[in-house]
N, C-alpha and C positions, 0 to 999 in steps of 0.2 A: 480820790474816791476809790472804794475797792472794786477789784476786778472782778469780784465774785459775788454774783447776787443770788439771794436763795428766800422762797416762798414757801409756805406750808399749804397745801389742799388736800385736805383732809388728814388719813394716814399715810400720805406720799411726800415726801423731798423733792421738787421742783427745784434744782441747782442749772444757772448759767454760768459756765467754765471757759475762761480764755484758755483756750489751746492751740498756740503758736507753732509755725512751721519754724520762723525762726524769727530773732532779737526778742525786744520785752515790749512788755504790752502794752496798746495804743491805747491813748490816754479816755480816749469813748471805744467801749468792747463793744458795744452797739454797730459800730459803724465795722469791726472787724470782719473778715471773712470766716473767719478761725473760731467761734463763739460758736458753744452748742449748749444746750440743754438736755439738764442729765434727770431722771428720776430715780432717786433711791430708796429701799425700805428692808425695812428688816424681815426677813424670812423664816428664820427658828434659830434657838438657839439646842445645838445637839452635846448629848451626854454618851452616846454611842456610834460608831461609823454606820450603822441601820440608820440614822436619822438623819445623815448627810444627804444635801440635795442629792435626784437623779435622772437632772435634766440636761448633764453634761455639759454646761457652761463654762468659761474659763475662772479658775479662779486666783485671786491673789491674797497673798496671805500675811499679816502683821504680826512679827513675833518680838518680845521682849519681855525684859524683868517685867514683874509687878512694880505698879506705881511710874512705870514709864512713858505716860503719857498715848497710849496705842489708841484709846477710846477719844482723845481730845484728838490726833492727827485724823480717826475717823471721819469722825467729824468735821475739821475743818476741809479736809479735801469732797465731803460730799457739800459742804457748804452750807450745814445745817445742825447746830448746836440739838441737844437730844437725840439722832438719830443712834448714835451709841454711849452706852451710859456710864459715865463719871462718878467717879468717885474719890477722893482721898485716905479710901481705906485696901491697901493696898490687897489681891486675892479678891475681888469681887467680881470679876471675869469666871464662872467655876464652868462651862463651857465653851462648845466651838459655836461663835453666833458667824451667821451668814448672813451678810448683806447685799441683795441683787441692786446691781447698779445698771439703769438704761436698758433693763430684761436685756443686757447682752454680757454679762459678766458679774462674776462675785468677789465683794469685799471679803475675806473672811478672820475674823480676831480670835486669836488663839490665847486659851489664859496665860496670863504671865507668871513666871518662873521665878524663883529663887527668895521666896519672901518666908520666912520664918514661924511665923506665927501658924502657916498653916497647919492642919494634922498630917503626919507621915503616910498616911494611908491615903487620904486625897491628894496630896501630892505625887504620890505613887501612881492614883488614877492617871493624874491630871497628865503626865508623863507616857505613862502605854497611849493615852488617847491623841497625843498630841504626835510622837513618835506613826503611830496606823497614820494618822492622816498625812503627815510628811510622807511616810515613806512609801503606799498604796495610791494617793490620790493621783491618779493620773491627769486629774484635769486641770491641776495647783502649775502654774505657767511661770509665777514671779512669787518671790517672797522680797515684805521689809523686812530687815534686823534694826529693830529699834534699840537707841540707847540714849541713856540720859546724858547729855551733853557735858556735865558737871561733875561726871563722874568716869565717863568714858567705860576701857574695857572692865570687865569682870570675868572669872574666872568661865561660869556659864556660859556668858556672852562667845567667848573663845569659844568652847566647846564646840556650841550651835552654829558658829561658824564653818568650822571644821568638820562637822556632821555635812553640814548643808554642800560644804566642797566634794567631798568624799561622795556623799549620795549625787551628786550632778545636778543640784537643783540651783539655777538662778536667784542669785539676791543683790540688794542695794542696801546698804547701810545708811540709816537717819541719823543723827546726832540732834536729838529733840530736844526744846526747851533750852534753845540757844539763846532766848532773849534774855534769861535770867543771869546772864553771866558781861560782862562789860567788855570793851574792842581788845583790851591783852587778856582778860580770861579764854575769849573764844579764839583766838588764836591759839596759846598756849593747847586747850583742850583740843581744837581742833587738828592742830599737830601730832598730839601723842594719839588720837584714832586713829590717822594715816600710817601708824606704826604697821599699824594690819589690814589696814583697806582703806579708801578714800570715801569718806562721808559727805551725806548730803544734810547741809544744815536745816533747821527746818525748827518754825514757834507757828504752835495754834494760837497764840496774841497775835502777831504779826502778821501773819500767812505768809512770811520767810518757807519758802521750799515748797508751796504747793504745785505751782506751777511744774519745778521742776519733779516732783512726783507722779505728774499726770505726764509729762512729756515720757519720761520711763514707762509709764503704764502704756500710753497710746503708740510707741516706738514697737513694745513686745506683742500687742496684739493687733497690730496694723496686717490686714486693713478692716479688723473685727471691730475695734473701738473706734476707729476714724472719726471724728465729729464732723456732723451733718452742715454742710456749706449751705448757706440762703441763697435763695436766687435774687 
């Protein structure tokens, strides 16, 4: 049975998250200490840094190519299909959306990079707007670097790494949409990422690497995000 149950009430995401101090998860969350309940919703989606929340909350930030899967790991880590939207057209991301999680921190999805078909000129946007918010937002605590598992690095991919180094900003690398690949392909893949950093595997089919996404999240903002112990 999965660890993660999620309800819709009204326009709010009601998600329960096993969040383990440590091993894997007991087989009734119910009965865990470690089980909290998270409310998620989408807050705006901004074309300008004037439109960026300015409520100072911490936030975290999802980056990667188009078509990478960023709106499907939203999702599965808030534990609610629709809270961020899907598409298989890849560029349909064309701003910065914010997601308040638990009014005590922000999801934030950055459109994805490197897709072709876009015009030069929004791409252009898409790049200054993405760049201000990296480089000014003070309240941005963690970033993913998402990558498609199947594909591993890209030339980009590097780059934004190496930006992200140089500027001093914390990141963890995904290797998304691992399930699509069989026990020597994900090895194979998962070896040539480790060329440049250690990936964390991870399928919205599965929920392979939620957990361990939330343990990274609640690790950098402890004891901000701590989940709520029942008496």
């Amino acid at each position: 049975m999965s660890w993660i149950r999620a309800s819709l009430r009204g326009k709010l995401r009601y998600t329960s998250i096993y969040l383990p101090k440590h091993g894997p998860p007991n087989s009734n969350p119910q009965r865990n200490r470690w089980c909290s309940k998270l409310i998620s919703e989408f807050i705006r989606g901004a074309n300008s840094p004037e439109q960026f929340p300015a409520d100072g909350l911490p936030e975290v930030a999802f980056l990667g190519r188009s078509n990478v899967g960023k709106s499907s790991l939203l999702n599965a880590i808030a534990g609610k299909k629709g809270l961020a939207f899907t598409s298989n057209t890849p560029g349909r991301t064309q701003s910065i959306n914010f997601y308040r999680i638990d009014e005590r921190l922000y999801f934030v999805d950055l459109p994805g990079y490197g897709y072709a078909k876009v015009p030069v000129a929004s791409k252009n946007e898409w790049a200054r707007l993405i760049e201000h918010y990296l480089r000014e937002r003070t309240t941005l605590k963690l970033s993913f670097l998402i990558l498609d598992a199947r594909r591993g690095w890209m030339e980009k991919d590097l780059e934004l790494k190496e930006w992200l180094e140089v500027n001093g900003h914390p990141y963890i690398v995904v290797a998304s949409k691992i399930d699509k690949l069989n026990q020597a392909e994900q090895q194979r893949g998962l070896k040539a990422i480790r060329q440049h950093a250690e990936p964390l595997p991870f399928s919205a089919t599965t929920g392979r690497g939620v957990r361990e996404i939330w343990q990274a999240i609640t690790t950098t903002f402890q004891p901000a995000v701590q989940p709520a112990i029942p008496q």
